[in-house]
C-alpha positions as CSV (number, residue, x, y, z in Angstrom):
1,X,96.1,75.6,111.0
2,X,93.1,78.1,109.9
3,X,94.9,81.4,111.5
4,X,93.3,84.9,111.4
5,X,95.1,87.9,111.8
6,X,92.7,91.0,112.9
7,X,95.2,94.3,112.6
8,X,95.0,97.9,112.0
9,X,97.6,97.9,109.8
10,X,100.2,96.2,107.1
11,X,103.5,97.1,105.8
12,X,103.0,97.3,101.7
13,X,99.3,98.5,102.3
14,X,99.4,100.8,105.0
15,X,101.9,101.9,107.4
16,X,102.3,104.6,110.3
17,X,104.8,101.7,112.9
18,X,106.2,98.3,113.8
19,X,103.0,97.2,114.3
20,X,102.5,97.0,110.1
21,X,106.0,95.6,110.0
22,X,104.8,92.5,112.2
23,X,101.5,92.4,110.3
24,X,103.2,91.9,106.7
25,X,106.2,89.6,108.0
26,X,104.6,87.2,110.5
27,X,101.9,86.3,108.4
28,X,103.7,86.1,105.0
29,X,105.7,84.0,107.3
30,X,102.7,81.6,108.4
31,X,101.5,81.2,104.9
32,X,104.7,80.1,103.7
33,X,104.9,77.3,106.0
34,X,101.7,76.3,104.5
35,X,99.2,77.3,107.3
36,X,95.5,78.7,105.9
37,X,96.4,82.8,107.1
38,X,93.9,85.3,106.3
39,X,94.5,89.0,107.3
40,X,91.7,91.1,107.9
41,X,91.9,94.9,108.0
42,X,89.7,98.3,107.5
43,X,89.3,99.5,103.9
44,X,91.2,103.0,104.8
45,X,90.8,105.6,101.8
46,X,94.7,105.4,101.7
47,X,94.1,102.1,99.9
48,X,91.3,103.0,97.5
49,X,94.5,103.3,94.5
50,X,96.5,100.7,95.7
51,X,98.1,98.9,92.8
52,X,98.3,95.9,95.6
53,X,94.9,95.8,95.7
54,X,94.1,96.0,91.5
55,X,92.5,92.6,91.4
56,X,90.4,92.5,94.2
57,X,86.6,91.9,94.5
58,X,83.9,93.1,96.6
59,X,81.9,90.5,98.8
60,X,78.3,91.5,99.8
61,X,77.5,90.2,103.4
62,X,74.0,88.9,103.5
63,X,73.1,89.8,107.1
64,X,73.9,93.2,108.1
65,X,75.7,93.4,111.6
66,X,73.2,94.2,114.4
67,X,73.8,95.9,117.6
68,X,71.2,96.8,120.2
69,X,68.8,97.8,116.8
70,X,71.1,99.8,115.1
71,X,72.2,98.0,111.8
72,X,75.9,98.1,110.3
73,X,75.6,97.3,106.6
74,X,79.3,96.7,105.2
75,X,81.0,94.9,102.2
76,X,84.6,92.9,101.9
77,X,87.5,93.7,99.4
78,X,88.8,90.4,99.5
79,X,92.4,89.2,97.3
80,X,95.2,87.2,97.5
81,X,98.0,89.1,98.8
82,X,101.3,87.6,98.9
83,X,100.5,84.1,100.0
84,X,97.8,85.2,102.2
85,X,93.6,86.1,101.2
86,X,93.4,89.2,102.8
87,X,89.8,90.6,103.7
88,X,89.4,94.2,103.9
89,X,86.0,95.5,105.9
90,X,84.8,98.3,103.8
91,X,82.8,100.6,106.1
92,X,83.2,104.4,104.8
93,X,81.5,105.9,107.6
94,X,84.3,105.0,109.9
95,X,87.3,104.3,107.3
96,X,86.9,106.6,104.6
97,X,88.7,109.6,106.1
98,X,92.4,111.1,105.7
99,X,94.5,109.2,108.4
100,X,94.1,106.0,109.7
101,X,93.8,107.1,113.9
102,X,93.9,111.4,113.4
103,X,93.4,114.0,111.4
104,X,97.3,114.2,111.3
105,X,97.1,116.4,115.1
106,X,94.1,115.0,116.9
107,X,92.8,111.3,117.5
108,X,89.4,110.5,115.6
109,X,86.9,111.2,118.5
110,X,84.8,108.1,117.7
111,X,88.2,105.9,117.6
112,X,86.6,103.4,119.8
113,X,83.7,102.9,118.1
114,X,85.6,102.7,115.0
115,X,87.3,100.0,115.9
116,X,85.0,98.1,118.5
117,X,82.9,97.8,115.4
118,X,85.8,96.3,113.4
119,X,86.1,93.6,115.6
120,X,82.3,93.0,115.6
121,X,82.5,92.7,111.8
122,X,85.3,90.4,111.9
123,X,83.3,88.1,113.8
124,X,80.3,88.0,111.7
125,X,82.4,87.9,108.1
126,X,83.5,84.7,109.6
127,X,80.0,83.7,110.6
128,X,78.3,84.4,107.6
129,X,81.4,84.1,105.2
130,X,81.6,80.6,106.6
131,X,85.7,80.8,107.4
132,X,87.4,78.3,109.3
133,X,89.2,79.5,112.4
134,X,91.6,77.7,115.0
135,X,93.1,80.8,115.8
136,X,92.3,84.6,115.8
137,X,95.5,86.5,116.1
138,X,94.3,90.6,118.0
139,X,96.9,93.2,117.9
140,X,97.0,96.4,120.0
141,X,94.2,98.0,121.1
142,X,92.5,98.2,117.6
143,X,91.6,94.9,117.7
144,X,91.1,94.2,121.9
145,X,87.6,94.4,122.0
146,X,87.1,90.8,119.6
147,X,88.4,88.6,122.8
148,X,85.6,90.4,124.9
149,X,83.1,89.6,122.0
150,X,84.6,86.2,121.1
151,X,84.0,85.0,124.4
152,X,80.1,86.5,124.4
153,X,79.5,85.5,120.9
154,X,76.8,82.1,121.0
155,X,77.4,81.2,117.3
156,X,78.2,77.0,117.4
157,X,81.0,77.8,114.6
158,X,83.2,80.1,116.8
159,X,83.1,77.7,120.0
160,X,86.5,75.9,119.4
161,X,88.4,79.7,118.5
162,X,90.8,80.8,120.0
163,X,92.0,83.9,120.5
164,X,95.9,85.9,121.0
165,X,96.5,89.3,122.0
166,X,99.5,91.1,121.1
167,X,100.5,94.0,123.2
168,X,102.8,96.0,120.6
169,X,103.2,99.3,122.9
170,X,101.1,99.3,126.3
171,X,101.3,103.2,126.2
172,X,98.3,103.1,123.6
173,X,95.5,101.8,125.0
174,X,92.5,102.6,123.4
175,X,90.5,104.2,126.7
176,X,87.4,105.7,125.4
177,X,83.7,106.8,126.9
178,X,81.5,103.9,126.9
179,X,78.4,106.3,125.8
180,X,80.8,107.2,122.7
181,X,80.8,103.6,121.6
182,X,77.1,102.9,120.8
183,X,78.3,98.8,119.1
184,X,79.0,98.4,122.4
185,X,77.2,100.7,125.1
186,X,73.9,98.1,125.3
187,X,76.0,95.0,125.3
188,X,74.5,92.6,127.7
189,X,78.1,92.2,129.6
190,X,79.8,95.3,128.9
191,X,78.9,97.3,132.6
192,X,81.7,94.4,134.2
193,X,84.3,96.7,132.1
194,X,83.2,99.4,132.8
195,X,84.9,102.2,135.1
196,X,84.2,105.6,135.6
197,X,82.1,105.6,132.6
198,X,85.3,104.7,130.1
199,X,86.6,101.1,128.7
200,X,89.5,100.4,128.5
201,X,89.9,98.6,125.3
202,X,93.2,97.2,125.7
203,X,92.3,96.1,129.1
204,X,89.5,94.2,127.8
205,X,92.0,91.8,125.5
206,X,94.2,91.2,128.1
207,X,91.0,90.4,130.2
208,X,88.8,87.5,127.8
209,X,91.9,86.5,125.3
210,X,93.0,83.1,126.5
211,X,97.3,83.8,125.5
212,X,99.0,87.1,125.7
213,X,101.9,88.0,124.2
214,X,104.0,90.8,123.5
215,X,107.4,91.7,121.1
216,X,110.0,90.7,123.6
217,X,111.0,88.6,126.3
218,X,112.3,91.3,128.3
219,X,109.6,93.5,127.9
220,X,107.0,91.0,129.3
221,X,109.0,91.1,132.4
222,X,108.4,95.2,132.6
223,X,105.1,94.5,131.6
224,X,104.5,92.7,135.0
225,X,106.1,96.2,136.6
226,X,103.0,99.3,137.3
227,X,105.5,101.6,135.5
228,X,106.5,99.3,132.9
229,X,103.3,98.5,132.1
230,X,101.6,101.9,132.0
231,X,98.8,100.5,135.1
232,X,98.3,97.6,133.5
233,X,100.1,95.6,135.8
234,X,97.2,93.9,138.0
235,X,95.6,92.0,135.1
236,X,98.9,91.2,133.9
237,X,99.9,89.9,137.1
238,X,96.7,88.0,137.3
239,X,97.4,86.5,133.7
240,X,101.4,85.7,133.8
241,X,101.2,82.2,133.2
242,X,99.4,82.9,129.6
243,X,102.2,86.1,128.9
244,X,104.8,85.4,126.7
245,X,107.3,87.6,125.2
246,X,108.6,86.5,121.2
247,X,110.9,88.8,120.2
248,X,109.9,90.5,116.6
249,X,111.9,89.4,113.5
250,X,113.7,91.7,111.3
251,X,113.3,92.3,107.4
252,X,117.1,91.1,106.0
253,X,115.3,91.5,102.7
254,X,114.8,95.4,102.6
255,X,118.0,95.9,105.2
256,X,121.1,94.6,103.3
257,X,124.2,96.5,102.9
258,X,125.2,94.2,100.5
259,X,122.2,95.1,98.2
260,X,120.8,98.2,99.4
261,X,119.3,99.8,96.9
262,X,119.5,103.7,98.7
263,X,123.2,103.1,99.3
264,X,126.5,104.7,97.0
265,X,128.5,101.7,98.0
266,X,127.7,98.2,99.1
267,X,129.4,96.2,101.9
268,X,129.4,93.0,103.6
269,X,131.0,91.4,106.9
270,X,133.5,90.4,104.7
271,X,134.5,93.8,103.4
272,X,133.9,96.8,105.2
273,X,135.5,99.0,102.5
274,X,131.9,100.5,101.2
275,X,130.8,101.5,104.4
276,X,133.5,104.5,104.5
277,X,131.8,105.7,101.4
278,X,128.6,105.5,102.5
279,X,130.2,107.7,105.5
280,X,131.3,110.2,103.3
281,X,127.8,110.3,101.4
282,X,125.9,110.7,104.6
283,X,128.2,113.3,105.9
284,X,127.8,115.1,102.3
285,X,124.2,114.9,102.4
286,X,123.9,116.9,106.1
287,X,126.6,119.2,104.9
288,X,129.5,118.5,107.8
289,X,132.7,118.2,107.3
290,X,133.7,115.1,105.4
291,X,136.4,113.2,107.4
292,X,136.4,109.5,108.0
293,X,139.0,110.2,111.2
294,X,135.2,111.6,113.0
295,X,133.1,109.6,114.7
296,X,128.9,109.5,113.4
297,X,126.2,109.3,115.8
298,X,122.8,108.6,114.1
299,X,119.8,108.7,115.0
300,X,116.5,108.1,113.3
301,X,113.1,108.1,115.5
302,X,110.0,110.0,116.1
303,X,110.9,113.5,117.9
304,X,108.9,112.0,121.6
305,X,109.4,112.1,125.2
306,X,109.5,107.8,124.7
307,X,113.0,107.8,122.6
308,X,114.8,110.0,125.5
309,X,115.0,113.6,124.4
310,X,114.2,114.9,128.1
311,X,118.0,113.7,128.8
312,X,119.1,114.1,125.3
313,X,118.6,117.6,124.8
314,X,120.3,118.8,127.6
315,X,123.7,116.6,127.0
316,X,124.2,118.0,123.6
317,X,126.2,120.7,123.8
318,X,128.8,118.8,126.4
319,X,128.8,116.3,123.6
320,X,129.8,118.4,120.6
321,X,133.0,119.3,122.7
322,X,134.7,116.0,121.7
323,X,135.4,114.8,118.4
324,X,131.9,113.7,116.8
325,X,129.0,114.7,114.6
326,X,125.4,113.9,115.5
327,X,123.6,113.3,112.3
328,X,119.2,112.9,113.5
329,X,116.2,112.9,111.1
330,X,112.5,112.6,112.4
331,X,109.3,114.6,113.0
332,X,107.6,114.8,115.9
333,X,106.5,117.4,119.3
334,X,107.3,121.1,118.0
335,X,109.2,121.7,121.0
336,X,111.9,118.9,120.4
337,X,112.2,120.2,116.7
338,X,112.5,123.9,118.2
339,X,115.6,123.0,120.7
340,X,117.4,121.0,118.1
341,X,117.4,123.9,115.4
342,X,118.0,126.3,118.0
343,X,121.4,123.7,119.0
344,X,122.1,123.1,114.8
345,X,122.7,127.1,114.6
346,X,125.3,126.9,117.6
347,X,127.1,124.0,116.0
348,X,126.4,123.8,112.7
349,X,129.7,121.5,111.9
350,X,128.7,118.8,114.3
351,X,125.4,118.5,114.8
352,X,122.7,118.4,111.6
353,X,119.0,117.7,111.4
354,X,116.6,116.7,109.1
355,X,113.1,117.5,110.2
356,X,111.4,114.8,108.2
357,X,111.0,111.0,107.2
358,X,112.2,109.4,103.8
359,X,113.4,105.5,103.5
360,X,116.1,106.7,101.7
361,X,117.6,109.3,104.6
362,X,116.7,105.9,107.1
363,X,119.0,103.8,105.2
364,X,121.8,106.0,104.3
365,X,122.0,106.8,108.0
366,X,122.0,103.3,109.3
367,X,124.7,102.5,107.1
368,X,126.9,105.9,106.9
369,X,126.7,106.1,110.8
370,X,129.1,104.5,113.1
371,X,127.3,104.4,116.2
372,X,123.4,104.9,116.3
373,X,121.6,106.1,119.2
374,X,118.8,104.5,120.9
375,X,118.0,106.6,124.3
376,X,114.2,105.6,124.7
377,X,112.7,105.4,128.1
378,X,110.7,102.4,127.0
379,X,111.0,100.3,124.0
380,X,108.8,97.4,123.4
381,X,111.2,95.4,120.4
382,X,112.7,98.3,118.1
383,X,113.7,97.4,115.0
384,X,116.4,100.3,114.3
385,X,118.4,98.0,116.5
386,X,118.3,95.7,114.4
387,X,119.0,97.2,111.2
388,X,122.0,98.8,113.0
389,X,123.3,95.6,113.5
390,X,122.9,94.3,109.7
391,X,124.6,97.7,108.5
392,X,127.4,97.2,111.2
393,X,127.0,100.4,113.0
394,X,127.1,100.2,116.7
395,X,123.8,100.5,118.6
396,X,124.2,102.5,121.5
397,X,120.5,101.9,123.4
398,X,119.5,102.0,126.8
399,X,119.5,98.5,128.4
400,X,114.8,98.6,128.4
401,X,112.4,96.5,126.5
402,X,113.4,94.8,123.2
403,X,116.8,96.8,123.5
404,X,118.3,94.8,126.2
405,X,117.3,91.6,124.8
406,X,118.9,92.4,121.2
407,X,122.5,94.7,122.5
408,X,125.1,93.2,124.0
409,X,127.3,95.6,126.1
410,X,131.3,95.7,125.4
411,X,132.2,96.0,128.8
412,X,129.6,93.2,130.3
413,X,130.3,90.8,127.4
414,X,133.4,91.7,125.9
415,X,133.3,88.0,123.6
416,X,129.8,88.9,122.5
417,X,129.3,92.4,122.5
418,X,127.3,94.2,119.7
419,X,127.3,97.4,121.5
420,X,127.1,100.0,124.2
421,X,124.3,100.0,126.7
422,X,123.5,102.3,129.9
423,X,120.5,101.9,132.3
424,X,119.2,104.7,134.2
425,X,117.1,107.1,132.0
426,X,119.3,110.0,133.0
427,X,122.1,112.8,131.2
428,X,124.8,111.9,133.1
429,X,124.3,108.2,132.6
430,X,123.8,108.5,128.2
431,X,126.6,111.0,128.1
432,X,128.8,108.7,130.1
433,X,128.2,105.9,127.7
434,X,128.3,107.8,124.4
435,X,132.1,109.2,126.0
436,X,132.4,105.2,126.4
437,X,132.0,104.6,122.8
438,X,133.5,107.9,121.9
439,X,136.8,106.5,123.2
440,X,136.4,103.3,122.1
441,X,136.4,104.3,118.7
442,X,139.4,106.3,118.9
443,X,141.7,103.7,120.3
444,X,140.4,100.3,119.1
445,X,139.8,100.1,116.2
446,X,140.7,97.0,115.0
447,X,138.6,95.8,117.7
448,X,135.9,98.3,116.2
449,X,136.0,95.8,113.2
450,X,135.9,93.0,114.9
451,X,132.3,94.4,116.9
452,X,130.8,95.3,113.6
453,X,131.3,92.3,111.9
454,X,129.8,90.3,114.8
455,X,127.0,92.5,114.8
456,X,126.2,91.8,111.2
457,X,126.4,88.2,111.7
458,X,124.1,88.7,114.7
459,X,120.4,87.9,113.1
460,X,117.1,87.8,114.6
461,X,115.0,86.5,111.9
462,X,111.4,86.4,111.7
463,X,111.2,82.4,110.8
464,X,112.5,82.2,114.6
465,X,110.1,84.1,116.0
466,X,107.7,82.0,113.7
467,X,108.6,78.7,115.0
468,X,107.5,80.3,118.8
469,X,104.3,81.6,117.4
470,X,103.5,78.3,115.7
471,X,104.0,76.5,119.4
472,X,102.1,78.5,120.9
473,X,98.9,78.2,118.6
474,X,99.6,74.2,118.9
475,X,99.8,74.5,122.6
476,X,96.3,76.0,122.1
């Protein structure tokens, strides 16, 4: 098949969440199976040195892109990038600018017409770059305006397309002041989307793509749910037969504790031994005391409301009173940093912090921790799941999203378990299951063993979720 990926962003090129991580996988993953996959993407100023991008050429569109008189005059990078051409729409007016959404605190204020023209410009590279299409592959809200435009587009070459919309996180949605956008303000059928004077840009996917899907079964279920589905629930509703949920694939390349290139020791299922030595690393590297007899909660996330602090926080100190050190690096809202420095000072022997993000700290945590701590109040897929499992550190998660499709709870499936779950997003209901896994530690430990090693024989690799994608686009 001739597939098109239009994204915001690729692991390897550019990266700020799982959304690049699907980008680089899935279609690496395509190509290799020998369909035509072509990736097109803004030419940020992050990727203007790019050793990835050394050999690429610039392709001069003939035509410039017209909207409602005013005239969009942009070039292509265009290369070969790991089994894929990959087509970068080089715009500096709108991508040449330090972050790819913000300024690193606020949103670009011209976010939607950033990116309403990036579909637009899609559309016509493919027009006048004569590309072949079966399928055009939208993710997020970056991309949900080309389904609207797909659909209103008269050229004979795009009538056979077909178009997918991935909802990564529902929470972004791209809403944005129609009279802010002007590629799309004098559109000829834009006023049917338009309410209260904004668009809704995620909305508008959903609306004109003919399959949905999103990056887990069980989150397409909360997706069909008003707070699940942050208000998005009606035209979900109204499109459920064309939803499906594909659960995201994990990288088993970059996280293996057999070859781990960040790691003091290497392990496998079939010998744990290296994994207490990664223990005692990560336990050096926070400065607690080193003692494998102690129990390591870790946790590695952005510092937001989403991954649980709210009921967090508070549980902390009645935590700390058992045996246990809570080991968490991330970045995020000042005031979450603020309460767990203020907590660090108070008990400076079991709980650390690491007010940052490095690969490195990421994997030595994943594979020095014995439990690792998943709290969010949503989660579409997650991924640190998933590397938990590879390393063989318990994931203890709430049962939402991606989470309760990937965790298997000890004491609902005792034959199958892979770790601890709990349900309601409340304190009493994490700190009751972190006491769970507490004692569970202390007095099973073969049976400790025998959970890790089925964990890391647990895999959710990305040529299954392949083999879904590639039915769908056949069913199209």
């Amino acid at each position: 098949m001739d597939l098109v990926f239009a994204i915001s962003e690729v692991e390897g090129l550019v990266k700020t969440g799982g959304l690049a991580d699907v980008g680089k996988a899935l279609s690496i993953e395509l190509a290799s199976r020998g369909h035509n996959t072509i990736v097109f993407m803004p030419y940020y100023k992050a990727l203007k040195d790019s050793p990835e991008l050394a050999n690429s050429e610039t392709i001069k569109i003939s035509e410039p892109l017209l909207s409602q008189g005013r005239s969009y005059e942009f070039d292509i990078k265009s290369t070969e990038w790991r089994g894929t051409q990959l087509y970068l729409i080089d715009f500096p007016d709108y991508f040449d600018r330090d972050g790819l959404y913000n300024d690193k605190y606020n949103a670009f204020d011209d976010n939607g017409e950033r990116f309403s023209f990036f579909s637009g410009a899609i559309l016509h590279s493919l027009i006048h770059l004569d590309i072949k299409a079966d399928i055009i592959h939208c993710h997020d809200w970056h991309t949900a305006v080309l389904p609207f435009l797909l659909k209103h587009n008269t050229a004979q070459c795009l009538q056979k397309v077909r178009s997918v919309m991935t909802i990564h996180n529902a929470a972004f949605q791209g809403v944005a002041r129609l009279d802010s956008i002007p590629f799309l303000m004098h559109h000829p059928a834009i006023l049917s989307q338009v309410h209260s004077g904004y668009i809704n840009m995620l909305k508008m996917g959903l609306t004109f793509a003919d399959k949905i899907t999103t990056v887990s079964p069980n989150y397409a279920m909360e997706l069909l749910t008003p707070l699940g589905s942050h208000g998005l629930h009606e035209i979900l509703s109204l499109r459920s037969s064309d939803l499906i949920g594909i659960l995201n694939g994990c990288d088993y390349d970059t996280w293996d504790p057999a070859s781990d290139p960040y790691l003091v020791s290497h392990y496998s299922a079939s010998s744990l031994t290296g994994k207490s030595h990664c223990k005692t690393d990560l336990q050096e590297r926070f400065n607690v005391t080193q003692s494998k007899s102690i129990p390591v909660i870790g946790m590695v996330c952005r510092l937001t409301e989403q991954k649980g602090f709210d009921y967090l926080l508070p549980i902390i100190p009645e935590l700390l009173k058992h045996k246990v050190q809570l080991l968490i690096a991330g970045t995020g809202d000042p005031s979450v940093c603020m309460a767990l420095n203020e907590l660090v000072e108070k008990h400076p022997d079991k709980l650390a912090f690491f007010n940052g993000f490095s690969e490195e700290m990421a994997h030595k945590i994943e594979a020095g921790a014995d439990f690792f701590l998943m709290p969010s109040q949503f989660e579409p897929c997650g991924l640190n799941q998933m590397y938990s499992l590879a390393y063989g550190t318990l994931p203890i998660v709430r049962a939402v999203g991606g989470l309760k499709d990937t965790v298997v709870d000890i004491h609902e499936n005792p034959k199958t378990a892979t770790g601890f779950t709990f349900h309601n997003p409340t304190s009493e209901d994490l700190l009751a299951c972190l006491r769970r896994a507490l004692l569970f530690y202390h007095e099973a430990p073969c049976e400790l063993s025998k959970v890790q090693k089925r964990g890391m024989m647990t895999l959710f690799t990305w040529q299954g979720s392949c083999n879904n994608y590639e039915a769908l686009y056949n069913k199209m």
